[in-house]
C-alpha positions in Angstrom: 25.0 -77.9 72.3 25.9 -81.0 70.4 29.0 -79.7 68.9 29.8 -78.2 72.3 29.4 -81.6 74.0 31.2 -83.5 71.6 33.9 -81.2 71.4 35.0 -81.2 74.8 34.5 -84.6 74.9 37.2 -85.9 72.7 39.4 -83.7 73.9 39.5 -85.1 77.4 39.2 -88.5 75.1 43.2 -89.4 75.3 43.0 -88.9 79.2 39.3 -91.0 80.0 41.5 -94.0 78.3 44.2 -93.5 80.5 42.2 -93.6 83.6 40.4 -97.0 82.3 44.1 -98.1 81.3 45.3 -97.3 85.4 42.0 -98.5 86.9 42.2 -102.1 84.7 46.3 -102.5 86.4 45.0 -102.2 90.0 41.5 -103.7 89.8 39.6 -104.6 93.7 37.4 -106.6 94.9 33.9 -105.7 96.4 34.1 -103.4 99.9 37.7 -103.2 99.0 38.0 -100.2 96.8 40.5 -98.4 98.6 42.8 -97.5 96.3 40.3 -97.0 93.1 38.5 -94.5 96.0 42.0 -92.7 96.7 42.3 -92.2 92.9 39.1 -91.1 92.1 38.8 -88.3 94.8 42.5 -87.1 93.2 40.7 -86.8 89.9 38.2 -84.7 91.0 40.5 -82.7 93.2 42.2 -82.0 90.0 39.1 -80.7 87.9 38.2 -78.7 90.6 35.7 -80.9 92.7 35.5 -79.2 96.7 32.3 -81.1 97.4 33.2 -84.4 98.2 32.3 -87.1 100.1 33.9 -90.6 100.3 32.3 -93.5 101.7 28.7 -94.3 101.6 26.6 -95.3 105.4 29.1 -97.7 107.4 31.2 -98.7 104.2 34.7 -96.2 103.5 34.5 -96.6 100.1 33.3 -95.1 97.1 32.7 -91.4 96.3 30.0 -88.8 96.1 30.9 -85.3 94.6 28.2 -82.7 93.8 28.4 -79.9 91.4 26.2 -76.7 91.5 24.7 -77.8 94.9 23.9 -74.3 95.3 21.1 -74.1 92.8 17.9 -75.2 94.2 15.4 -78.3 92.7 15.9 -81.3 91.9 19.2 -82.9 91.9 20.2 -85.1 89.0 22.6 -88.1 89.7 24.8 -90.0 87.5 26.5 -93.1 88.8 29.3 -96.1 88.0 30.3 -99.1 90.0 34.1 -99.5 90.9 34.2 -102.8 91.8 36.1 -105.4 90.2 35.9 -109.4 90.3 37.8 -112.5 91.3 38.2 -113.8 88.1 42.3 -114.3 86.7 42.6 -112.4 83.7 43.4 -113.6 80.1 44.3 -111.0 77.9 48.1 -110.2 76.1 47.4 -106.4 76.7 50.3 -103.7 78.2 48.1 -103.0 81.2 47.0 -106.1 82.6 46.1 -106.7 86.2 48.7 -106.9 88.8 46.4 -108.6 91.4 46.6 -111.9 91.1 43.2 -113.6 90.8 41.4 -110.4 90.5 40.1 -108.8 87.1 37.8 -105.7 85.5 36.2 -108.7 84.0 32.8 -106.3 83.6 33.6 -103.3 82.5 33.9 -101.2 86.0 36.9 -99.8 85.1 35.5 -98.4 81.8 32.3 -97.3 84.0 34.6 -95.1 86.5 36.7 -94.2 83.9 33.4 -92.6 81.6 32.1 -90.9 84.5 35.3 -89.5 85.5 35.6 -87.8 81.8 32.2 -86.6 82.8 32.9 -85.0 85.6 35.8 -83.3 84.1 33.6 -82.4 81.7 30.4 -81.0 83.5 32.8 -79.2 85.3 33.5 -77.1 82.7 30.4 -76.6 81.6 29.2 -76.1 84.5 28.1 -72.6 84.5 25.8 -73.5 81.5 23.9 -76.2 83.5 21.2 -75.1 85.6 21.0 -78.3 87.6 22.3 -79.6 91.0 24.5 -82.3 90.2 25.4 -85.4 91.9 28.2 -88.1 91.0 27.8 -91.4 92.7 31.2 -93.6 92.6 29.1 -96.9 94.1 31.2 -99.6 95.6 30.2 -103.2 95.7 27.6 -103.8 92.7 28.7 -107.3 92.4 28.3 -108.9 95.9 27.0 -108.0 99.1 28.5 -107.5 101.8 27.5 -110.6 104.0 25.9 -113.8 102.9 21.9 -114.0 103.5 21.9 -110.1 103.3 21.0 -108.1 100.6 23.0 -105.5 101.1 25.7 -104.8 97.9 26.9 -101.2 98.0 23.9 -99.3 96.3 21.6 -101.0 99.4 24.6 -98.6 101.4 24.1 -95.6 99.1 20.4 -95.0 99.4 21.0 -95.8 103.6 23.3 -93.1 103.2 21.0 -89.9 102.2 23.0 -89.8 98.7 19.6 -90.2 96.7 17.3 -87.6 99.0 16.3 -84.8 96.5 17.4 -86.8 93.2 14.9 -86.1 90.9 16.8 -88.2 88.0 19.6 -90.6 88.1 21.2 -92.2 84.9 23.6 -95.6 85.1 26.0 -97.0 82.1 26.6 -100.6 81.2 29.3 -101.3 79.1 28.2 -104.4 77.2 30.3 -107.2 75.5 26.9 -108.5 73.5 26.3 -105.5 72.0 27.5 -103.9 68.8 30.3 -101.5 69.4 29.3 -98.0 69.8 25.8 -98.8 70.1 23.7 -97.4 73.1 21.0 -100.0 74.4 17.9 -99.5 76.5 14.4 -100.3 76.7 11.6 -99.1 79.0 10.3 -100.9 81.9 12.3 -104.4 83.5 16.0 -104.0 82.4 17.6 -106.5 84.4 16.7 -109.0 85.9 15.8 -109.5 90.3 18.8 -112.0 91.0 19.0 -114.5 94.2 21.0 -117.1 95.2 20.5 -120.6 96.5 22.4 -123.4 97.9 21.4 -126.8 99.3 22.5 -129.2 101.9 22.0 -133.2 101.6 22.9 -135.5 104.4 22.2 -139.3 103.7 24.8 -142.3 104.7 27.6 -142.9 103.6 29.3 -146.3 102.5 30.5 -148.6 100.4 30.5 -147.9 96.3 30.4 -151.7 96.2 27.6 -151.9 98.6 25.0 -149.4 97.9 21.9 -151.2 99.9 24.0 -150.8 103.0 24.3 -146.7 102.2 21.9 -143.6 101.4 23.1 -142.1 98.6 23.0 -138.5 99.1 24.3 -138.3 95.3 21.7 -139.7 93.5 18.7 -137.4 95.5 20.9 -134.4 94.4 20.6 -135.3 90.9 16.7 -136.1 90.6 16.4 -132.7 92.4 18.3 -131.0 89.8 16.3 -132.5 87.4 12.6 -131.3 88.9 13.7 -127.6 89.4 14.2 -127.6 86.1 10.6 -129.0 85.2 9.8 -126.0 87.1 11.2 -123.5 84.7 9.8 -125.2 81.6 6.8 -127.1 83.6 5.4 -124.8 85.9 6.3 -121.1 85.6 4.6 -118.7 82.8 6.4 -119.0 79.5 5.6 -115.5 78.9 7.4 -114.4 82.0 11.2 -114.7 82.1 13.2 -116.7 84.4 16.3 -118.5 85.4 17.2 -121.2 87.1 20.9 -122.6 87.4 22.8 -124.6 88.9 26.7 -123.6 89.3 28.1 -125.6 91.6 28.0 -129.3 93.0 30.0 -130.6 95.4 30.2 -134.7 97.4 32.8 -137.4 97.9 36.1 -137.8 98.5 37.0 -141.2 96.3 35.5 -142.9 93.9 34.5 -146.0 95.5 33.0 -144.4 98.2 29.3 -143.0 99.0 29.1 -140.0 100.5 27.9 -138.6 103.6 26.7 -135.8 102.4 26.3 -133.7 98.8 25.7 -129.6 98.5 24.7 -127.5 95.7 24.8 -123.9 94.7 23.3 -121.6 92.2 21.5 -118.1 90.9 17.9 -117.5 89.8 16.9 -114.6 88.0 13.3 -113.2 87.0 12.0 -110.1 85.4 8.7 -110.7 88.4 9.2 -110.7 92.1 6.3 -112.5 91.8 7.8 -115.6 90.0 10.8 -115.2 92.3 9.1 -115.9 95.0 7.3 -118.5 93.2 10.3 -120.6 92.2 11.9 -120.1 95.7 8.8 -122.0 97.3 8.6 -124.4 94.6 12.2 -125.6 95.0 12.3 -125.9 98.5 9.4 -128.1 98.2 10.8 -130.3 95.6 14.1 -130.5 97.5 12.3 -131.6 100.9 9.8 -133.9 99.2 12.4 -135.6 96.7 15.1 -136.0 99.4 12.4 -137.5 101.7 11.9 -140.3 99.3 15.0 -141.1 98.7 15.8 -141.3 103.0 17.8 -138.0 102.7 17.6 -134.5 104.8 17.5 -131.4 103.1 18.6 -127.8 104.4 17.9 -125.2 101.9 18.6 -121.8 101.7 17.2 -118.9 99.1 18.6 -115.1 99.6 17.6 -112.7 97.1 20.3 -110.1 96.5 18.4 -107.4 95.2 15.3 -106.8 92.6 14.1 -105.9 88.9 16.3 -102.1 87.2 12.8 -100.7 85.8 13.8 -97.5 83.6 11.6 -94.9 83.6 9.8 -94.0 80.5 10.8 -90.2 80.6 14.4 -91.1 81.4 14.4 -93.9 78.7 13.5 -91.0 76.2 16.3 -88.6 77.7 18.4 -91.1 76.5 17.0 -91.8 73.2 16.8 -88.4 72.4 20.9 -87.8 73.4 21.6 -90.4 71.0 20.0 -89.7 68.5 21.1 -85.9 68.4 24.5 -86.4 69.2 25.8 -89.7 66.8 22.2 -90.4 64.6 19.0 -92.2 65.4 21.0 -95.7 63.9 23.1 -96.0 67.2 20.6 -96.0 69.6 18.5 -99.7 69.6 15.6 -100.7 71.8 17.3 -103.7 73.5 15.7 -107.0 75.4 16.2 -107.2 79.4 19.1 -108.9 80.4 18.9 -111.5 82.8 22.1 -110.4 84.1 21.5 -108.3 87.7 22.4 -104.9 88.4 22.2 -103.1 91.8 20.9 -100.0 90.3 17.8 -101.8 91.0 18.1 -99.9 94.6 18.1 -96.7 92.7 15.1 -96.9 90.2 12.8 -98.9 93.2 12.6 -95.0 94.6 13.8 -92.6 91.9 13.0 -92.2 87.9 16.4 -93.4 86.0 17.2 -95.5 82.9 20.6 -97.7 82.8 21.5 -97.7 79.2 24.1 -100.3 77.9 26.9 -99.3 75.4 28.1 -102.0 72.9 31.5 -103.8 73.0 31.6 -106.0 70.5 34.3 -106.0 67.5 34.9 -109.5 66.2 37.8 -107.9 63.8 39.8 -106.5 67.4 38.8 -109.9 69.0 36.7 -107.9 71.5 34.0 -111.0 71.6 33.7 -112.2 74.8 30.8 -111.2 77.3 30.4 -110.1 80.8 32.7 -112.4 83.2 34.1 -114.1 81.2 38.3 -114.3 81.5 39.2 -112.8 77.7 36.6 -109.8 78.3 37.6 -106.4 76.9 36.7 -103.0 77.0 36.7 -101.5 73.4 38.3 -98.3 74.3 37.4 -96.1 70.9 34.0 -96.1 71.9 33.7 -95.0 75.5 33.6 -91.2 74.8 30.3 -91.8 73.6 29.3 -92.4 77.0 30.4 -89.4 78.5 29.0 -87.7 75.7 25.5 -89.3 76.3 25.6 -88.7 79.9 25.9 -85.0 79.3 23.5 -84.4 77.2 21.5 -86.3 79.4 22.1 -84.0 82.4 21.4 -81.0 80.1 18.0 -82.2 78.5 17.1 -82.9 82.5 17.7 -80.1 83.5 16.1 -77.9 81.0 12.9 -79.7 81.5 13.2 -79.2 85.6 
């Protein structure tokens, strides 16, 4: 089937780049996919699609199509996030975004576009898979939908039946670390559990001159910095991963004046709920204790947006083995977890899957920058191997069910 696979695959090649080219102009923003929903459901339409769903539990975005729903067994799910982020684009490119503020600045557009191609794809070859087939367009991977709840727009798939009789589901990554072309997984903890945390300080506010006559919520900020990170390289197991930063600080309104009041925001990440729950008690304490001796109030907060992706050995190997038939065992590397999060985390908690990342990077096309980051770019002549992955993958599956 490998020449099969590949075959059809770059033929539809030209037209998956097209789709990542339209999806990059008009990128939106979490639980805002509208328009990407609109286009994807015209797609299918086109291929020849008649099963389709869109919008996931209470949410109206995002897509679910199956193919083959008629054959009984387990179904076998493939999925990409359409999301895109508010992050201003820098890039000198024909098709850059015409929403201001708003970017693909991970890869989503790539993601829809790859599974797309794969639809069209697996529809054709549809009467030579034995396998019920679902494709999951997920809205929302990159916030949720509230603050305090941990509810991005997989939480909404799974609430929405869309995983009941899955046997399998597979996730992409496109990966601006990673060597182009290359296809990167690992078994186990993939990504890490991701919260996030934000801290209140009142004190009393005053004169810069006169600092006795003030509480300087400034300076307890700083020293509680400081100890949370003593907690990271203090407290916490070396041999257990985990993150603690601090993205944001905000006080004062001149500089001659004491403030009021100071806040802080931030992310940790851990391959452990465990240690999670570890560093969320540890900094509250350190925040209540150090503010206290410094005359200051604390009001902390610590929401953990969702957990750990952990691949599934047999899935893990689907992929391997995909690889390494369809482009040679050299492309496909055993890779680290990233302490980046990924929602899919809601998927592999209850079904067997494996996200796999494929590599960006080309320093000689300038495509060098990582996930979020303004100048990030998709590296378009690798993407069919994606597609191509992601078939074989539903073929090996369902030849073992």
């Amino acid at each position: 089937m490998r020449d099969t696979i590949l075959q059809a695959v770059k033929h539809c090649e030209a037209e998956m780049i097209a789709f990542r080219q339209e999806l990059h102009i008009n990128p939106e923003l979490s639980f805002n996919e509208e328009k990407t929903t609109s286009y994807i459901v015209e797609k299918l339409e086109s291929f020849g699609y008649n099963d389709i769903k869109v919008g996931f539990s209470s949410i109206n975005t995002g897509v679910c199509a199956d193919l083959n729903s008629q054959i009984k067994g387990p179904i076998i799910a493939l999925r990409a996030d359409i999301d895109a982020l508010p992050i201003e684009e820098e890039s000198d490119s024909f098709f850059q975004s015409l929403n201001k503020g708003i970017s693909h600045a991970c890869g989503h557009d790539a993601h829809t576009a790859i599974l797309l191609a794969t639809a069209k794809v697996l529809y054709e070859l549809r009467n030579k898979i034995n396998a019920h087939i679902r494709i999951i367009f997920q809205p929302a991977e990159e916030c949720s939908i509230s603050v305090g709840e941990s509810k991005t727009g997989a939480y909404f798939v799974r609430e929405s039946g869309a995983l009941n009789g899955v046997g399998a589901i597979f996730g992409l990554h496109v990966w601006g670390d990673y060597p182009a072309g290359k296809i990167c997984c690992n078994t186990g903890y993939a990504t890490a559990a991701v919260a996030s945390f934000g801290l209140d300080i009142n004190g009393k506010g005053g004169h810069g001159g006169m600092p006795h006559n003030a509480v300087d919520p400034v300076t307890s900020l700083c020293n509680i910095v400081e100890l949370w990170q003593q907690i990271i390289s203090r407290e916490k197991n070396p041999f257990v991963p985990a993150v603690l930063t601090v993205g944001k600080i905000e006080a004062g309104t001149r500089y001659n004046i004491i403030p009021q009041s100071a806040n802080l925001c931030g992310t940790c990440r851990a391959l452990s709920n465990e240690v999670m729950e570890f560093l969320k008690n540890r900094m509250e304490e350190c925040a209540k204790h150090t503010a206290l001796a410094t005359r200051c109030d604390t009001k902390f907060t610590f929401d953990v947006l969702h957990g750990c992706v952990n691949n599934n050995p047999e899935c893990v190997e689907c992929v391997k083995e995909s690889v390494t038939e369809l482009f040679g065992e050299d492309d496909f590397l055993f890779s680290l977890p990233v302490m980046g999060g990924e929602d899919f985390s809601n998927y592999t908690d209850i079904v067997p899957g494996a996200l796999f990342f494929l590599g960006m990077k080309d320093k000689k096309k300038g495509i060098c920058y990582g996930q979020h980051h303004p100048k990030f770019r998709v590296n378009d002549e690798v993407l069919y191997k994606g597609v191509a992955t992601f078939i074989s993958c539903v073929m090996k599956t369902a030849e073992k069910n």
